[in-house]
N, C-alpha and C positions, 0 to 999 in steps of 0.2 A: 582567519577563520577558514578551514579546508571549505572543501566543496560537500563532503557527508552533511557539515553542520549549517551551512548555506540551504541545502535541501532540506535539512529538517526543521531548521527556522519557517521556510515557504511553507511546509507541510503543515507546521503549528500556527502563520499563521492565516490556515486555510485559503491560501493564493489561487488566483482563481487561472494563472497561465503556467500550470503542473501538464505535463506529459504521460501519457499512458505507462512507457519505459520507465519514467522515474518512479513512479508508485512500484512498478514491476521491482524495480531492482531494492526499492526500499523492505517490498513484501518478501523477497528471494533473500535478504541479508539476513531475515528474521527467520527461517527455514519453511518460507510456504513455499508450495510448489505450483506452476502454473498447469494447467487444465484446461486444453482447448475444446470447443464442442468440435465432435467429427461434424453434426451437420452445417459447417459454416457457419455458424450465428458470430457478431461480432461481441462476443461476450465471452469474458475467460473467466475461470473460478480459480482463486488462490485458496491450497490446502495444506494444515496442518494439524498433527494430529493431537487430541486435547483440543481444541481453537474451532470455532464456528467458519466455514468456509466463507469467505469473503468473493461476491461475484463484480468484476467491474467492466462497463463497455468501452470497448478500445475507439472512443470517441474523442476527438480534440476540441475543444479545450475537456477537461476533465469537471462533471459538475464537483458543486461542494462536498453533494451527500458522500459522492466515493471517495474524497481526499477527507472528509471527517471519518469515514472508515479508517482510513489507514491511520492517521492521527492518534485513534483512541488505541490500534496494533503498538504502536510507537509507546506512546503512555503505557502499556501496561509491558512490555518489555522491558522499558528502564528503570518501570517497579520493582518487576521480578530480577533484574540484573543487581539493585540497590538492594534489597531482600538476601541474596544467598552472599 
């Protein structure tokens, strides 16, 4: 099993010691783009366009609610991948 499917196994199933970067880089494979606030907040917004902007705090551990964000990005990418 690589390491892709290592992390998206954690991600599905909603592991509670996920990393800020790894959400990042899962959101960046799927073409969001990150968005940092100029006034320092520790909160970044992943955007893409068509796609509801996804906001997550660059806090460790990562709660649920934001790794069930990204979870349901995953799910519906592998839809629309299985789809075309």
């Amino acid at each position: 099993m690589s390491q892709w499917d290592k992390l998206l196994a954690r991600i599905f199933s909603l592991s509670k010691d996920l990393r800020f970067d790894e959400l990042r880089k899962v959101l960046e494979s799927y073409g969001y783009k990150m968005n940092a606030s100029k006034k320092g907040s520790s909160h970044y917004t992943f955007r893409k366009p068509g796609c509801q902007p996804i906001t997550i705090p660059k806090h460790e551990p990562i709660k649920r609610v934001y790794v069930d964000m990204v979870r349901k990005v995953v799910e519906s990418e592998v839809e629309n991948d299985e789809n075309t």
